[in-house]
Each structure stands twice: as C-alpha cells, then as structure tokens.
C-alpha positions in Angstrom: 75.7 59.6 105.5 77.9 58.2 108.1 81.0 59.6 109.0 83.8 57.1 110.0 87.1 59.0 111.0 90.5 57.3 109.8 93.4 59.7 109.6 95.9 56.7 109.8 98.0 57.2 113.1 96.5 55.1 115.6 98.0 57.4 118.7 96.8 61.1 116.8 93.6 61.9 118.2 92.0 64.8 116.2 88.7 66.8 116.4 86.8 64.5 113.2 87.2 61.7 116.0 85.1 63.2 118.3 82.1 63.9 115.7 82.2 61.2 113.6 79.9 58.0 113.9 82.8 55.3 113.7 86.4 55.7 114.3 88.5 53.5 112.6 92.7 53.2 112.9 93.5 53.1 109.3 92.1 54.1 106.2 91.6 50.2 105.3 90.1 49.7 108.7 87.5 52.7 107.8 86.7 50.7 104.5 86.3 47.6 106.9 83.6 49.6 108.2 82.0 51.1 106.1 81.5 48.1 103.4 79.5 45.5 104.4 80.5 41.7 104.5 79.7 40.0 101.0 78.0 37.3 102.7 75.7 39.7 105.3 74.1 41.4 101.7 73.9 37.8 100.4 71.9 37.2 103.1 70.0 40.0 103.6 69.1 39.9 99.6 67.9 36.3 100.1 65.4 37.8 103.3 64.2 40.5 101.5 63.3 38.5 98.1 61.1 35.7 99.8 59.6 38.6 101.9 58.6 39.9 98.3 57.3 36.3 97.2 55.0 36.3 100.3 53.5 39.8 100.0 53.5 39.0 96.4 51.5 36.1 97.2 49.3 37.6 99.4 48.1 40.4 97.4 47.3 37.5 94.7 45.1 36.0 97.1 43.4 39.2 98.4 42.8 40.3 94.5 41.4 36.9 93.6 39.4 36.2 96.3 37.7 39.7 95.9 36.9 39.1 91.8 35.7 35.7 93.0 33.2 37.6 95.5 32.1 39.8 92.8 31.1 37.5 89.9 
C-alpha cells in the first residue's frame, strides 16, 4: 500500500516525508495522487477488455482447431 505524506503545511517537514512513497503539500493534493484520472482507468479498462477478446479468441481457435484434429 502506498504511503503518500500530506500533513498540510507546505514549509513543515516531518519524519513520514522522508519514508513515504509520495509527498504531497495538502491533503487534497495527497488525494490528487493517490486517485487516478477518470479518463487513465477509462482507458486502461478499454486495453485490458480487447486484450480479453483476443486471448478469448485465441483459445477459441486453439480448442477448435484441436476437436477438428481429433474427429
């Protein structure tokens, strides 16, 4: 689980700062981070889902070709 910092005072510098993965000034600047942008999962949804069609496919293929090679 990442670990963004974000006490809220842009000059305090405390000792979560120097462990955490992201530092962020404010607290809505650590939610910045930490959510991604609506359209980055839209697209990343979209990649993953014809990725799926094509092993999908695929596996089709390989099954039907073998129960063709067998009859």
């Amino acid at each position: 689980i990442p670990l963004i910092s974000a006490v809220g005072h842009e000059t305090d510098t405390t000792l979560i700062d120097y462990v955490s993965d992201a530092r962020a000034p404010t607290p809505t600047g650590a939610a910045e981070i930490a959510v991604p942008v609506r359209s980055e999962l839209l697209l990343m949804t979209g990649e993953h889902g014809e990725r799926l069609k094509r092993a999908l496919a695929r596996r089709t293929g390989q099954s039907r070709d073998k129960l063709a090679a067998a009859r």
